[in-house]
N, CA, C and O of each residue as an XYZ file, in Angstrom:
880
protein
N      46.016     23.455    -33.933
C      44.858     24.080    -34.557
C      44.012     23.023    -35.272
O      44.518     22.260    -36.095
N      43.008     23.000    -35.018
C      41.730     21.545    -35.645
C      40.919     23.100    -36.479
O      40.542     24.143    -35.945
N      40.871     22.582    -38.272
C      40.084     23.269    -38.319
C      38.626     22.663    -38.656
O      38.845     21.510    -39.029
N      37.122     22.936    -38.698
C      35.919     22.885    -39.085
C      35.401     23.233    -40.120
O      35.070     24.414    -40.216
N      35.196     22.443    -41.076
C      34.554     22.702    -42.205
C      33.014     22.436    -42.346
O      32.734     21.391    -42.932
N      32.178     23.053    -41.996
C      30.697     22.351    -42.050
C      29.725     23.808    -41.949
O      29.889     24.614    -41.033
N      28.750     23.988    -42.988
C      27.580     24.767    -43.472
C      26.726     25.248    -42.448
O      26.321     26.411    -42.463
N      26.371     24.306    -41.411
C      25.220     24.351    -40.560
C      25.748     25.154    -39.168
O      26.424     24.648    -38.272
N      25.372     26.207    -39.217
C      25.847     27.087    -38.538
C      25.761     26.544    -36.969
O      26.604     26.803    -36.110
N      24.739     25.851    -36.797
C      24.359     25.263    -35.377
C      25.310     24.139    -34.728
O      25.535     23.976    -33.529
N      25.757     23.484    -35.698
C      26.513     22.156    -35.327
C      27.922     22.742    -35.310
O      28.463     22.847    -34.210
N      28.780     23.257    -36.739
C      29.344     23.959    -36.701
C      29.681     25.065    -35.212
O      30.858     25.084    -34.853
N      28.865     25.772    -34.554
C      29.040     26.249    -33.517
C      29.560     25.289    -32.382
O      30.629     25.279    -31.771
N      28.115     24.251    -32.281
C      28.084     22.817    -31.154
C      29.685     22.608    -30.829
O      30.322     22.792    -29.792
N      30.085     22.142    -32.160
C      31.927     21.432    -32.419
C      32.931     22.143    -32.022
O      33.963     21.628    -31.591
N      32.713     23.627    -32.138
C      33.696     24.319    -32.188
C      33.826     24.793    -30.349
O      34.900     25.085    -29.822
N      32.632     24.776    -29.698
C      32.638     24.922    -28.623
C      32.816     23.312    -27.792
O      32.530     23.198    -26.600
N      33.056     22.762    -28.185
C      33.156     21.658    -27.348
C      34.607     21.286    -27.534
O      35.205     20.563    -26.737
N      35.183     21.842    -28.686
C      36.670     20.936    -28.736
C      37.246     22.515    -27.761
O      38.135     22.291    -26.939
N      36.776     23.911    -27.868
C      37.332     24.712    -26.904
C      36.982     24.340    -25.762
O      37.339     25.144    -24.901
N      36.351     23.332    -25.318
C      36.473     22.856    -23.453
C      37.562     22.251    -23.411
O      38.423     22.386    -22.541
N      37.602     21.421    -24.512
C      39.168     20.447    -24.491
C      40.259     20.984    -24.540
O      41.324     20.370    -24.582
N      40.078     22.713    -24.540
C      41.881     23.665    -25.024
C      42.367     23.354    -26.222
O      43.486     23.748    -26.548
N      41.588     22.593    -27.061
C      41.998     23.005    -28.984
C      41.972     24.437    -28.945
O      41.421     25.253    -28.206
N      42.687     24.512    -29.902
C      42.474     26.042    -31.068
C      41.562     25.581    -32.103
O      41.716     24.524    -32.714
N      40.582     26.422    -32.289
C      39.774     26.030    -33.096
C      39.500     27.410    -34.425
O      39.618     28.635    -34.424
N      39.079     26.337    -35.467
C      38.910     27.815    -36.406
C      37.397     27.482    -37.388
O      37.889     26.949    -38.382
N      36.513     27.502    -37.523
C      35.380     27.125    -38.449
C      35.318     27.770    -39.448
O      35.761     28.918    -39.413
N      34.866     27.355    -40.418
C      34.422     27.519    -42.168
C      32.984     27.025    -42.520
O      32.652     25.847    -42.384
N      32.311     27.816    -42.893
C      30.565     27.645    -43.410
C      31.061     27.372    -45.059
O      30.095     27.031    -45.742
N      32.056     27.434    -45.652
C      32.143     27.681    -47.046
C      33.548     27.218    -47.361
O      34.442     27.941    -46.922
N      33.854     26.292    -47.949
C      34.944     25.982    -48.613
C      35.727     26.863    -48.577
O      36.618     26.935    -47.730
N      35.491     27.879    -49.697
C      35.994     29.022    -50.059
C      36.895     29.721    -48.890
O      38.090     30.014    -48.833
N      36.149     29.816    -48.269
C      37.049     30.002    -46.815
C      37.773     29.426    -46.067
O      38.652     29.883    -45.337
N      37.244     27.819    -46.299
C      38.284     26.812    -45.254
C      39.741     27.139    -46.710
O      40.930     27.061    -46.403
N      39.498     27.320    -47.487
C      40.843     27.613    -48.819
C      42.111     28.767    -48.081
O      43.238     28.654    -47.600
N      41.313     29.661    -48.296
C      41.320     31.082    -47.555
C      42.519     30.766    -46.205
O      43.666     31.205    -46.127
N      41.922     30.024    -45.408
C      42.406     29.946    -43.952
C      43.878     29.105    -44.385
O      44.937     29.488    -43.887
N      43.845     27.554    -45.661
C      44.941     27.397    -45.360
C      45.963     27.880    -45.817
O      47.070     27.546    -45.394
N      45.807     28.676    -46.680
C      46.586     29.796    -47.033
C      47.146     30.791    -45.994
O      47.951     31.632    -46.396
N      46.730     30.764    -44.473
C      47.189     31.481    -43.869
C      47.713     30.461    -42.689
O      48.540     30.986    -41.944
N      47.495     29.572    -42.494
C      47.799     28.896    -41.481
C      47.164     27.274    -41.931
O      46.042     27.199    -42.432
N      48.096     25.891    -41.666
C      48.087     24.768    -41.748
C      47.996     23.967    -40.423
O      48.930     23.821    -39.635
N      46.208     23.253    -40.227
C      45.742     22.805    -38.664
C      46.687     21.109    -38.935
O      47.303     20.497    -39.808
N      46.248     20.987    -37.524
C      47.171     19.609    -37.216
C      45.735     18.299    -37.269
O      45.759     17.085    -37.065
N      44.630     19.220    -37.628
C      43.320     18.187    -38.205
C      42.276     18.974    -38.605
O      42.073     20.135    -38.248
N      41.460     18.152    -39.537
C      40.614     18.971    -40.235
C      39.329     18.165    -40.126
O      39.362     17.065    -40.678
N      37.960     18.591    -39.380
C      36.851     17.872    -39.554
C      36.140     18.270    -40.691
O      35.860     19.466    -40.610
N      35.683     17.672    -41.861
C      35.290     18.212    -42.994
C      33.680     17.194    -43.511
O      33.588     15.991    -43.757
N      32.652     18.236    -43.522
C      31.593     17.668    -43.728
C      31.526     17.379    -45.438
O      32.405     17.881    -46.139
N      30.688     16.736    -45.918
C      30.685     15.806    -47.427
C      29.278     17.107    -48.258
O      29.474     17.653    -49.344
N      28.541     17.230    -47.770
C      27.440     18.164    -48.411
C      27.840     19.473    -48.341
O      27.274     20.133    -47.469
N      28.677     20.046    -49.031
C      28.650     21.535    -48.698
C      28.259     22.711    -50.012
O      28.111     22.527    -51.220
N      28.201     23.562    -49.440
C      28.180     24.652    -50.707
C      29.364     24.863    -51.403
O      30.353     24.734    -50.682
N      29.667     25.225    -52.899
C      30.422     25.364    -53.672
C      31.176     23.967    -53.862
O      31.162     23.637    -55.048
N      31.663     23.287    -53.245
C      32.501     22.086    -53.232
C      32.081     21.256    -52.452
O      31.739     21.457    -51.286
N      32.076     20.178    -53.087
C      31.454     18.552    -52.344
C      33.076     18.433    -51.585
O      34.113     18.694    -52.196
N      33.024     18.027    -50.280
C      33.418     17.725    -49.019
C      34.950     16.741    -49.458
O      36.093     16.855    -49.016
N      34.226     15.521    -50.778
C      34.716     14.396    -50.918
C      35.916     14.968    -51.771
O      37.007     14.415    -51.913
N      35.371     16.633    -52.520
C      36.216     16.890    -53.218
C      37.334     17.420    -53.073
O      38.297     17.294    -53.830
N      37.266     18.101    -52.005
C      38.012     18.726    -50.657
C      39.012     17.595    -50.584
O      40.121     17.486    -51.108
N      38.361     16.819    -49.833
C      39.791     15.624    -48.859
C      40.423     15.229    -50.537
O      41.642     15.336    -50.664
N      39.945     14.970    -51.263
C      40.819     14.248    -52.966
C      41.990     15.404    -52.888
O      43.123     15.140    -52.484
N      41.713     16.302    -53.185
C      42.338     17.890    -53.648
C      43.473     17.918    -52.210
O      44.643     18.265    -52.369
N      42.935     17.508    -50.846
C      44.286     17.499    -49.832
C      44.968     16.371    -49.866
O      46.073     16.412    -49.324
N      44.561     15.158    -50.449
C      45.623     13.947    -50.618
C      45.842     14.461    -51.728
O      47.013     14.753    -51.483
N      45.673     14.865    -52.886
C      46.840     15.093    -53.920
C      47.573     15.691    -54.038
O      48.387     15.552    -54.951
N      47.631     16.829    -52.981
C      49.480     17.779    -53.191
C      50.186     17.399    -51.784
O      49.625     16.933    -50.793
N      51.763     17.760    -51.967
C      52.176     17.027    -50.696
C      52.122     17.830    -49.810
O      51.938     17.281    -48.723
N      52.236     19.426    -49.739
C      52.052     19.726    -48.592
C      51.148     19.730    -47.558
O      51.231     20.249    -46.445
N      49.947     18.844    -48.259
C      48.471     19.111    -47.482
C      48.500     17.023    -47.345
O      47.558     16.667    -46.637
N      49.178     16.050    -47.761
C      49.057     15.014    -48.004
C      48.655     14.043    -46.896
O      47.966     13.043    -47.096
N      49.254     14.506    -45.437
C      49.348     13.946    -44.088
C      48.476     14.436    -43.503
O      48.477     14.144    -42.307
N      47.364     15.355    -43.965
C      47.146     16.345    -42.789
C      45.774     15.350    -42.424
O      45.006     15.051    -43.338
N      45.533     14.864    -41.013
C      44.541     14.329    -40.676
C      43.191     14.736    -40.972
O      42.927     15.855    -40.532
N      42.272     14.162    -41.581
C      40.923     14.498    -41.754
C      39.910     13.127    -41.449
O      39.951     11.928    -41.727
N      38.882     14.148    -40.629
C      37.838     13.376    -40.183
C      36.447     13.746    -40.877
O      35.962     14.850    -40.626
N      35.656     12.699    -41.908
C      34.913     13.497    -42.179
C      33.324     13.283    -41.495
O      32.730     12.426    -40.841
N      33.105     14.377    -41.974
C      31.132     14.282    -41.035
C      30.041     14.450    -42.102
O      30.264     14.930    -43.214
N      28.972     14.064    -41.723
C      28.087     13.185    -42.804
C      26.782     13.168    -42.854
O      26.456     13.014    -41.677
N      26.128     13.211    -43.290
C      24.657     12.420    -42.999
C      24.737     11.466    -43.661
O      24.246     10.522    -43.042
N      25.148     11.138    -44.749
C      25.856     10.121    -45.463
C      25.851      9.173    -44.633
O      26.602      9.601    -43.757
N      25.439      7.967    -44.251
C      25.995      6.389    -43.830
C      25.699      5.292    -44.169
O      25.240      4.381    -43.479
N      25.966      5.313    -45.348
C      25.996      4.199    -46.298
C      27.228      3.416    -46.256
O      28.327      3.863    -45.931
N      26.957      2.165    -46.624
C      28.760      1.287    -46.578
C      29.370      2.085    -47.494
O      30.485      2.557    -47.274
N      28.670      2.323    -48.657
C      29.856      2.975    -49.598
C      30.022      3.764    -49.514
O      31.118      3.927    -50.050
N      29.496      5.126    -48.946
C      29.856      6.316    -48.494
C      30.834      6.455    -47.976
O      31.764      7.119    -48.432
N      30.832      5.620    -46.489
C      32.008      5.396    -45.652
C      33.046      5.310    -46.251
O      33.807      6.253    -46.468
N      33.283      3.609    -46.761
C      34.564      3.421    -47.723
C      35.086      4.165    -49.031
O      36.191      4.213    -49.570
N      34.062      4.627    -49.272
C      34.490      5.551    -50.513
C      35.422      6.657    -49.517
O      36.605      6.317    -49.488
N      35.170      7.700    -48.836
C      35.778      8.415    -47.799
C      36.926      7.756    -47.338
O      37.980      8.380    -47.455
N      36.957      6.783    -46.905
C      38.273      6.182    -46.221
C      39.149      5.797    -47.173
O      40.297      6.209    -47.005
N      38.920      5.048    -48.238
C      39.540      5.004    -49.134
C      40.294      6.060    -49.720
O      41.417      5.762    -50.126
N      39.896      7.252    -49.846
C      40.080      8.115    -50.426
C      41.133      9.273    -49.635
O      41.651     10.251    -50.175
N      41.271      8.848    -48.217
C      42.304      9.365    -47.442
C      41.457      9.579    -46.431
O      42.182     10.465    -45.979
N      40.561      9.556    -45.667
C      39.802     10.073    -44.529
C      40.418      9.029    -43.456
O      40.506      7.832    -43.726
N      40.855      9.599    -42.162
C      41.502      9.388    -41.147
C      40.731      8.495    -40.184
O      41.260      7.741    -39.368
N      39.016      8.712    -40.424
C      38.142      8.379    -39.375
C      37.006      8.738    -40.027
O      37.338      9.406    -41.007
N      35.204      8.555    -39.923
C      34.191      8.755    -40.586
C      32.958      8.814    -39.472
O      32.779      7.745    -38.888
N      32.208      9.753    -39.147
C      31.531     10.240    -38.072
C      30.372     10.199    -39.051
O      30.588     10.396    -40.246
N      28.954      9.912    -38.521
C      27.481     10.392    -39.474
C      26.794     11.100    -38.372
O      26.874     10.894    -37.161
N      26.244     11.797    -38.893
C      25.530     12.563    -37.820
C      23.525     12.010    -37.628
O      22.901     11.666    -38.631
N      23.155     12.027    -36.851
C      24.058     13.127    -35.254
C      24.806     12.083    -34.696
O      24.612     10.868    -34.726
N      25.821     12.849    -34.107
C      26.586     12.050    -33.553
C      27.222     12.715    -31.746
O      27.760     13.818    -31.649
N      27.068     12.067    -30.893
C      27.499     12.398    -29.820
C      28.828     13.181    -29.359
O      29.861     12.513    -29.413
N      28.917     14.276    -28.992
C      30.282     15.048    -28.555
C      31.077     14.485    -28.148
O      32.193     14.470    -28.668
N      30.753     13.792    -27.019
C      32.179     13.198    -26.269
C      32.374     12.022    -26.785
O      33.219     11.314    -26.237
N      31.609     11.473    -28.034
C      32.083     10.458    -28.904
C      33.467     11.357    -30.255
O      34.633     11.052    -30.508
N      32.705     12.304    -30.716
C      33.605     12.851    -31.524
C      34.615     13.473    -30.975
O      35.588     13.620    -31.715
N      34.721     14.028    -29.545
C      36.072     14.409    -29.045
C      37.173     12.820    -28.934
O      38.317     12.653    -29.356
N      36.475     12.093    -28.375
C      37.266     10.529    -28.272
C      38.109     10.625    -29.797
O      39.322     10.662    -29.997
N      36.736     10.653    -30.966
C      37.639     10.148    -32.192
C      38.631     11.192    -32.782
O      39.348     10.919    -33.744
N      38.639     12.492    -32.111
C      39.545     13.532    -32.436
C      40.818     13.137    -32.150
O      41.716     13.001    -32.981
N      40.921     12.891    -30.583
C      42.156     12.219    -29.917
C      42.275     11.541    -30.141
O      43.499     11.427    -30.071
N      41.612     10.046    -30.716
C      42.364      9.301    -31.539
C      43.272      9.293    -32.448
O      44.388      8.780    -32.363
N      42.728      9.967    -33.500
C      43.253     10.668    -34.748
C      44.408     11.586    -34.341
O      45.439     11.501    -35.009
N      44.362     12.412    -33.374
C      45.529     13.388    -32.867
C      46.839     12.489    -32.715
O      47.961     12.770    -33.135
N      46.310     10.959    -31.787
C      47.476     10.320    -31.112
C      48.376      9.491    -31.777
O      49.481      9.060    -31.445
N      47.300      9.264    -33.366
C      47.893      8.300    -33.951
C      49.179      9.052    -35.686
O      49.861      8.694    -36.646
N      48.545     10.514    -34.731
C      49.579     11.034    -35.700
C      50.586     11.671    -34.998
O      51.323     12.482    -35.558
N      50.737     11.265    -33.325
C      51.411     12.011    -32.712
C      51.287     13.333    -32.528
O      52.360     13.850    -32.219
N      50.281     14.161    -32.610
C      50.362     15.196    -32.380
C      49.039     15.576    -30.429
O      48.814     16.702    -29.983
N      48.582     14.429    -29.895
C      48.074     14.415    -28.988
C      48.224     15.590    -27.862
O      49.260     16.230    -27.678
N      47.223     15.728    -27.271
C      48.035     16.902    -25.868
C      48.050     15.747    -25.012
O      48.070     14.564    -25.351
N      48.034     16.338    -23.635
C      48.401     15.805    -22.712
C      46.583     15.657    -22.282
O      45.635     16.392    -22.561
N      46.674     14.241    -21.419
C      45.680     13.442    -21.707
C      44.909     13.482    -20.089
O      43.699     13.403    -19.877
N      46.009     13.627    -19.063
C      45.763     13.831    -17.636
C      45.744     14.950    -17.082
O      46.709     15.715    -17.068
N      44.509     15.200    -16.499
C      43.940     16.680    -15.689
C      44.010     16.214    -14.178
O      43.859     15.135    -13.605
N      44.308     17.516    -13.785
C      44.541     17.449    -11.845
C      44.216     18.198    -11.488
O      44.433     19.246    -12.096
N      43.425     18.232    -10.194
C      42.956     19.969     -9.210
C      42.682     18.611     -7.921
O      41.993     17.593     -7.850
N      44.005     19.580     -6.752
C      43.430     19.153     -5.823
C      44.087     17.585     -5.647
O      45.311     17.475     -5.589
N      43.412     16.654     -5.584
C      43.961     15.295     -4.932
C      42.895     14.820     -6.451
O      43.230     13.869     -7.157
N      42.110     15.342     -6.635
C      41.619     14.839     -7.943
C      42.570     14.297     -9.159
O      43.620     14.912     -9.349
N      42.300     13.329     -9.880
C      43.133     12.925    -11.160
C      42.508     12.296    -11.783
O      42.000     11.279    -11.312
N      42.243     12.817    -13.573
C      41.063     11.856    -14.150
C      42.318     11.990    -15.981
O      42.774     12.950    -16.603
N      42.386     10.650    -16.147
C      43.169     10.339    -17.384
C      42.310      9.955    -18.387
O      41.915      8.790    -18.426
N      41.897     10.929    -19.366
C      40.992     10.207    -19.958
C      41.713      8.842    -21.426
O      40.999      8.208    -22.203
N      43.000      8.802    -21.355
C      43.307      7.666    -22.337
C      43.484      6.727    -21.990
O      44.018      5.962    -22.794
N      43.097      6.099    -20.348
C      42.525      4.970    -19.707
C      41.708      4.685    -19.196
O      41.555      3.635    -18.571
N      40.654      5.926    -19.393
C      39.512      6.415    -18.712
C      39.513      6.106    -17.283
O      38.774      5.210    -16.875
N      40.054      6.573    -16.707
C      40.322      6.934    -15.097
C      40.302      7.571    -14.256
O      41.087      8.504    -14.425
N      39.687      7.622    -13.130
C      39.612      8.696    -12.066
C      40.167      8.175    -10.693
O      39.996      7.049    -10.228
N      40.914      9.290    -10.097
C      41.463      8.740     -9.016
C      41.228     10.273     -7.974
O      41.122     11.415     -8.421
N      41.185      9.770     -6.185
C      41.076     10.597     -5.746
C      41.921      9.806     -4.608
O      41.921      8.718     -4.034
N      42.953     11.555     -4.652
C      44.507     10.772     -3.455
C      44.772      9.617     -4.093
O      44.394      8.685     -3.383
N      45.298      9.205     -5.216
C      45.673      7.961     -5.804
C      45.083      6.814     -5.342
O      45.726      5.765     -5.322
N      43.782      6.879     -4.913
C      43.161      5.775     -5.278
C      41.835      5.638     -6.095
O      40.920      6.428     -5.865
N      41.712      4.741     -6.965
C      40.822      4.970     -8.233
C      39.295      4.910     -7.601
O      38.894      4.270     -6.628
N      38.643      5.723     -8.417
C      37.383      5.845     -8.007
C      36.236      5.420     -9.082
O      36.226      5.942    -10.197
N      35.387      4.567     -8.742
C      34.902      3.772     -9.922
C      33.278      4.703    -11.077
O      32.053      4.618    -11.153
N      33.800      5.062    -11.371
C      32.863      5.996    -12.186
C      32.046      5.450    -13.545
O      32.781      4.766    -14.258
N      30.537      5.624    -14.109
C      30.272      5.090    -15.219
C      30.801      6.142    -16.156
O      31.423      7.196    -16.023
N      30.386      5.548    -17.002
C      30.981      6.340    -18.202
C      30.719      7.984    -18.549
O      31.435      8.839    -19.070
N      28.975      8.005    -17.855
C      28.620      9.440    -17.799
C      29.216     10.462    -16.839
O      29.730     11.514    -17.220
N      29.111     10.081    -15.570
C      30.351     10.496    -14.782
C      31.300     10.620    -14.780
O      31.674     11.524    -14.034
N      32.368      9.889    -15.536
C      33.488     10.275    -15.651
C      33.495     11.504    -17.107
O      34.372     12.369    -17.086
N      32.762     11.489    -17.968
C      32.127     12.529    -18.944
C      32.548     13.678    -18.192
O      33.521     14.402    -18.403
N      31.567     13.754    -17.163
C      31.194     14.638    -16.383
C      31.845     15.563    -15.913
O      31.556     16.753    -15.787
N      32.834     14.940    -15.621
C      34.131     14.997    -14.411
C      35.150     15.471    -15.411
O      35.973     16.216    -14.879
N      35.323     15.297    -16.521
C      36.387     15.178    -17.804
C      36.114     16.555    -17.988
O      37.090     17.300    -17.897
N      34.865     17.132    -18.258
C      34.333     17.919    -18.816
C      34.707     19.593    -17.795
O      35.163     20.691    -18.118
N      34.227     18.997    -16.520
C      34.164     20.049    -15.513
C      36.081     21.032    -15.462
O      36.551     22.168    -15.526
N      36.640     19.197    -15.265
C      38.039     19.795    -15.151
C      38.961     19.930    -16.387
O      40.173     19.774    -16.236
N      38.420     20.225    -17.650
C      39.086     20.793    -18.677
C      39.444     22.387    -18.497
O      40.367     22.946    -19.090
N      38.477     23.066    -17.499
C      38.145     24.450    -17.659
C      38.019     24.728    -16.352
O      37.077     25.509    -16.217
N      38.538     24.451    -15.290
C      38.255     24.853    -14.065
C      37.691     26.797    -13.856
O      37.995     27.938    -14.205
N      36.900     26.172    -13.201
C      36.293     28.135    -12.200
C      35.329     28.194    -14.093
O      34.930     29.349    -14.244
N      35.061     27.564    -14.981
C      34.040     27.925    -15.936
C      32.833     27.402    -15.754
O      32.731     26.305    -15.206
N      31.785     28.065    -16.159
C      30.406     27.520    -15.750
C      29.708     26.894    -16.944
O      29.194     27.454    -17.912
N      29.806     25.638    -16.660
C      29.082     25.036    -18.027
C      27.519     24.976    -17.719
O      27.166     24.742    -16.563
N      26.912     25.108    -18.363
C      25.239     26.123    -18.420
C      24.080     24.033    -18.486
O      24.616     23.261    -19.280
N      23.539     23.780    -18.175
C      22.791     22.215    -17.988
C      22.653     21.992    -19.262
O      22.843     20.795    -19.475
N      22.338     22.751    -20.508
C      22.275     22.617    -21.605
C      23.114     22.076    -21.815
O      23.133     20.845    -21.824
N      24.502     23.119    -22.156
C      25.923     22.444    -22.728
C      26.248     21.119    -22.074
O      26.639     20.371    -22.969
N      26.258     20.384    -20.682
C      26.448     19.586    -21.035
C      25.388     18.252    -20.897
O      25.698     17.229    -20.286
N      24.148     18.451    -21.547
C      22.984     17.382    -22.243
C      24.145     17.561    -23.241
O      25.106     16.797    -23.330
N      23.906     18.814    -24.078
C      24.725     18.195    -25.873
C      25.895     17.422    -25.675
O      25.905     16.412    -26.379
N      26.829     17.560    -24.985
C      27.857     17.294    -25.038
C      28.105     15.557    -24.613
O      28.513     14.572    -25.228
N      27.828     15.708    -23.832
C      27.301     13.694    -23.029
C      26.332     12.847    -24.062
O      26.521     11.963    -24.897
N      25.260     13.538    -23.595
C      24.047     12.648    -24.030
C      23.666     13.497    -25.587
O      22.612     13.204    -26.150
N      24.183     14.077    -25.928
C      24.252     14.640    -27.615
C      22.763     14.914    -27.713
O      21.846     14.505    -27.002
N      22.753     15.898    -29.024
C      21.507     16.793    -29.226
C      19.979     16.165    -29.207
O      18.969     16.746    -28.812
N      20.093     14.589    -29.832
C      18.942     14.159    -29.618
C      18.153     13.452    -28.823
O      17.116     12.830    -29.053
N      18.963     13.674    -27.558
C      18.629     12.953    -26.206
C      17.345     13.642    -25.833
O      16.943     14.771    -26.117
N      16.724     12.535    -25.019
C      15.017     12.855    -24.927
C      14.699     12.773    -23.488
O      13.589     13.090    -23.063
N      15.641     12.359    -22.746
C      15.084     11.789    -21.439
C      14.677     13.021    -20.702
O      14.528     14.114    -21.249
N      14.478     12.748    -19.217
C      14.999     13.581    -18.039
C      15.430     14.707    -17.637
O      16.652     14.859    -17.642
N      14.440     15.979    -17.106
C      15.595     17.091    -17.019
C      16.134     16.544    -15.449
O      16.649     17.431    -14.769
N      16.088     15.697    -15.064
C      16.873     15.011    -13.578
C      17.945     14.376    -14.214
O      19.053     14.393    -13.678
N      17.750     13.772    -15.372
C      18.778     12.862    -15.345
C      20.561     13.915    -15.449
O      21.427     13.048    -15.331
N      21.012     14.818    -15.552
C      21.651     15.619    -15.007
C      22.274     15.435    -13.449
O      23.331     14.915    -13.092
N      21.424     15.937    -12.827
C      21.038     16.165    -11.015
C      21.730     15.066    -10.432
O      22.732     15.050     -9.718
N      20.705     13.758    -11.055
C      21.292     12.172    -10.474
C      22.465     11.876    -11.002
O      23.027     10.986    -10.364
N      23.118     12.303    -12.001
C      24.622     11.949    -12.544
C      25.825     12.859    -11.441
O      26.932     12.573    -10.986
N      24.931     14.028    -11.342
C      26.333     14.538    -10.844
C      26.117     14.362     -9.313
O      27.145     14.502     -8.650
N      25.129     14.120     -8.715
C      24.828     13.705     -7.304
C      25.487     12.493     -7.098
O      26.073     12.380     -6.021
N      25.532     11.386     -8.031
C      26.285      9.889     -7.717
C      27.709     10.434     -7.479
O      28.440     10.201     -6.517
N      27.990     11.338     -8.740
C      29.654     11.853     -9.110
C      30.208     12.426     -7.651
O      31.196     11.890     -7.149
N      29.712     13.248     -7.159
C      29.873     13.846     -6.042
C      30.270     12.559     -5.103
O      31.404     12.119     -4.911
N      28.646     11.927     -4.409
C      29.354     10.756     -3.750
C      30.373     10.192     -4.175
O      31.210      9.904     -3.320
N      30.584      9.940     -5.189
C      31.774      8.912     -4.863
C      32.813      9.750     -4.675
O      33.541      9.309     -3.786
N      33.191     10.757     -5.122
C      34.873     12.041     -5.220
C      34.538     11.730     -3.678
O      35.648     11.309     -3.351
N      33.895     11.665     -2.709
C      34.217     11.777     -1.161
C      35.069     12.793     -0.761
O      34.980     13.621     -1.668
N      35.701     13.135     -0.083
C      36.673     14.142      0.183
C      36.576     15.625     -0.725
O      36.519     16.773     -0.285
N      36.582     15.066     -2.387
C      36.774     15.789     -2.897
C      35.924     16.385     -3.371
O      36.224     17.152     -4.286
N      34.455     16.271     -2.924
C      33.575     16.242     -3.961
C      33.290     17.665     -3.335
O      32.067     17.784     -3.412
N      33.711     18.579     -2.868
C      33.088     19.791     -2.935
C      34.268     21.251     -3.632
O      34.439     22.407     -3.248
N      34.761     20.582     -4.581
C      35.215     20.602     -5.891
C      34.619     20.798     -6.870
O      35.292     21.263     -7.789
N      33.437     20.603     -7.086
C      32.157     20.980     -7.554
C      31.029     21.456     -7.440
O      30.179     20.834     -6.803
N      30.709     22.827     -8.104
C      29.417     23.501     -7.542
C      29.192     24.255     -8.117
O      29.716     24.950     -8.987
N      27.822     24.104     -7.340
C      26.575     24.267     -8.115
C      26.388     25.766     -8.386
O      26.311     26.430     -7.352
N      26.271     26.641     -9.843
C      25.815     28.029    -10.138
C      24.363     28.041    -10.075
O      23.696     27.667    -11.040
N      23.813     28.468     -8.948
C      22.413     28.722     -9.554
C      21.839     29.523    -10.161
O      22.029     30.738    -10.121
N      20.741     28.700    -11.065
C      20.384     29.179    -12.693
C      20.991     28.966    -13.725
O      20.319     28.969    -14.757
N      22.171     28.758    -13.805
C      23.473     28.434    -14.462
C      23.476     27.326    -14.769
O      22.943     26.932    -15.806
N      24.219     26.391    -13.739
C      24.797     24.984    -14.022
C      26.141     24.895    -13.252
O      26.168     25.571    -12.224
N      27.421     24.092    -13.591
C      28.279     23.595    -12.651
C      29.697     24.191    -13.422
O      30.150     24.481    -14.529
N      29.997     24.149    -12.134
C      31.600     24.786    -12.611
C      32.787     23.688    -11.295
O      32.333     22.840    -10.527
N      33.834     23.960    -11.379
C      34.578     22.749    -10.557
C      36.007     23.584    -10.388
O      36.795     23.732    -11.323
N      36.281     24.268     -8.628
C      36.866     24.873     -8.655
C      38.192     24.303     -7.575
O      39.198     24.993     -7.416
């Protein structure tokens, strides 16, 4: 269970739907008061916790979970607009696991989730399969029939993304935010040409992927 602590109902949403492509359990909080609430009913195996919030400053939060022991280990990542050197280190210092400022890219903050997951041992399993397909994302790798297939970084995104959730239709929107994050400006092609290269190269496999029209892509 990763829980979400952050005000902004929009981003807050963004996070919570993107770590559910990854098969987290996810739980969000607009209000302290509530992320309180929740651990009183249940204790997550990480906590993303923003620094500006209502009722309680963020910083005051992570102090208050490093000072008792049952909350002492519990991984926290915090999120920010904050990015100042001392912001940062003040946060890390203070027990923060990892330090994100926003905006910040999805499949950057899923990376630093699993970081944080692996280095406390609590990681899932890191390799997805359908088919002759195989993409590891903790060596960032793709292979088709065991032999590796050379992918950029957006493509293999791509590909990471599709086969978290097989037979689901991720909509062209969801994944701009998710890759190229909310404040990407380019191209409504640049999409089209990513997953058109992606395709070529899967060869064999590439009709493993397809196209919803009106929708977006799903990978079955």
């Amino acid at each position: 269970m990763i829980y979400v602590v952050e005000d902004d109902n929009s981003i807050r949403e963004l996070i919570l739907y993107a770590l559910e492509g990854q098969n987290y359990e996810v739980k969000g909080f607009g209000k302290p008061s509530d992320f309180w609430k929740g651990m009183e009913e249940e204790k997550p195996q990480l906590i993303l916790l923003d620094i500006m919030l209502p009722e309680q400053d963020g910083m005051d939060i992570l102090k208050k979970l490093k000072s008792q022991s049952q909350t002492r280990d519990l991984p926290v990542i915090m999120l920010t607009a904050k990015d100042s050197e001392y912001d940062m280190v003040r946060g890390l210092d203070t027990g923060a696991d990892d330090y994100m400022t926003k905006p910040f890219r999805m499949m950057e903050l899923l990376s630093r989730v699993g970081a944080v997951l692996r280095r406390s041992g609590l990681q899932k399993e890191s390799i997805l399969s359908l088919g002759k397909l195989e993409v590891d994302r903790s060596r960032h790798l793709a292979k088709v029939d065991g032999q590796e297939v050379d992918l950029t970084p957006k493509e293999f995104d791509i590909l990471w993304i599709l086969m978290s959730r097989p037979g689901y239709v991720f909509s062209r929107d969801t994944l701009f935010q998710r890759i190229w994050g909310t404040d990407f400006a380019g191209e409504s092609r640049t999409l089209d040409v990513h997953m058109g290269s992606l395709r070529q190269k899967l060869g064999q496999e590439k009709d493993h992927i397809q196209t919803v029209r009106g929708l977006g892509y799903k990978i079955l």
